[in-house]
Steps between C-alpha positions, in 0.01 A plus 500: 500500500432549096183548275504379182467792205103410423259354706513177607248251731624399824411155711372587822669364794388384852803621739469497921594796696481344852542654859728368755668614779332847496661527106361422142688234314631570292539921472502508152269323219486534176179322328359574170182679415225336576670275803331390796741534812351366841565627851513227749564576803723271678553717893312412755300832518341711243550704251356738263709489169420847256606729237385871465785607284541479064450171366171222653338686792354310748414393901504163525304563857648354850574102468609224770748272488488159244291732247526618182417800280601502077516860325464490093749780372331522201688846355897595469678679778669508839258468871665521771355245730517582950293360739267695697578390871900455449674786371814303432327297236546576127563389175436608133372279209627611171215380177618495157343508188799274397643115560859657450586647811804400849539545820862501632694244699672623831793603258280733306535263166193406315362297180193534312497158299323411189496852351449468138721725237352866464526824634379572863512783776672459786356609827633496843390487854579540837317586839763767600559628199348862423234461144699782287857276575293124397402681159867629413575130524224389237611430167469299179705197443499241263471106523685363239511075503866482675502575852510853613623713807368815587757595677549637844175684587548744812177570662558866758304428806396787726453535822180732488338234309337311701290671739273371798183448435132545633238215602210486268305820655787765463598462858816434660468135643404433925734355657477162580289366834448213619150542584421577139289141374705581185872404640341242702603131406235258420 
C-alpha cells in the first residue's frame, strides 16, 4: 500500500463484505476513505456483524437471513470486523486515504497499477504481523515512467499476533445452544 508525498482526493468505493458459511467473504478489504461496504448476510441464521477496536466503530445490531446492513468508513485506519454470536467469524477492512494501494495473490506478488511518476511511501500490512515489524518495512520509493520492481518484500509474521477476541460486551462468548432463538434457522 503507498501514499502519495502531498495530499491527494480519493474516489469512494462501494465494496461487499458478505457472510457465508459461518465466515466473512472475503477476510480482508481494502476500500478507500469514504467507501460504503455492505454486510449481507447470506446463512440461514443471524448475525450481528461489529467493530469495537481502532478504525469505524460500530454494532450493526442482530440481523436474519436475506438482509442487509451498509457501514460508511468515512476516516483512515484498520477495524477489525467479528460477529457477535459466532466467535469464528472475522475479518478486517483496511481504508486508505489513497487509490494506490495491493493486496497479494496466493503467491504473495502484488501490483498497484496506474501510479503516476513521483515520490511515495511505502507501507505494509499484514494480520499476523506485529505493528513495530510492518513499520521497519515502510519506505520511500520512487515511480519513475519505466516499470519498476520493488523487490522481494519479507513481511515477519508472529505467532502472538493475533489473539482471540471478545463479543461486543467484553465477555467471553456462550457457547452455542440450540434452544437459543439466535442459532435457530428460519
Amino acid at each position: 500500500m503507498g501514499e502519495a508525498a502531498g495530499s491527494e482526493s480519493v474516489a469512494p468505493m462501494h465494496a461487499v463484505l458478505a457472510q457465508k458459511n459461518k465466515a466473512f467473504d472475503p477476510s480482508l478489504l481494502v476500500v478507500t476513505r469514504g467507501s460504503s461496504v455492505e454486510f449481507p448476510n447470506r446463512d440461514p441464521w443471524f448475525h450481528n456483524v461489529f467493530s469495537l477496536f481502532n478504525g469505524k466503530r460500530f454494532d450493526l445490531g442482530l440481523y436474519e437471513a436475506g438482509s442487509s446492513r451498509t457501514v460508511h468508513f468515512d476516516r483512515e485506519g484498520i477495524s477489525f470486523i467479528f460477529c457477535n454470536i459466532h466467535p469464528e467469524m472475522s475479518a478486517v477492512v483496511v481504508v486508505l486515504g489513497t487509490p494506490y494501494f495491493a493486496t497479494t495473490n496466493k503467491e504473495g506478488g502484488f501490483s498497484i497499477q496506474n501510479v503516476p511518476p513521483g515520490h511515495y511511501m511505502l507501507h505494509v500490512w499484514n494480520e499476523s504481523a506485529l505493528p513495530a515489524k510492518l513499520n521497519e518495512l515502510s519506505r520511500e520509493v520512487q515511480v519513475a515512467d519505466a516499470a519498476k520492481s520493488l523487490g522481494t518484500i519479507r513481511v515477519p509474521i508472529a505467532q502472538s499476533a493475533t489473539m482471540p477476541h471478545k463479543n461486543k460486551y467484553g465477555q467471553d462468548y456462550e457457547p452455542p445452544s440450540p434452544n437459543n432463538p439466535v442459532y435457530v434457522q428460519p
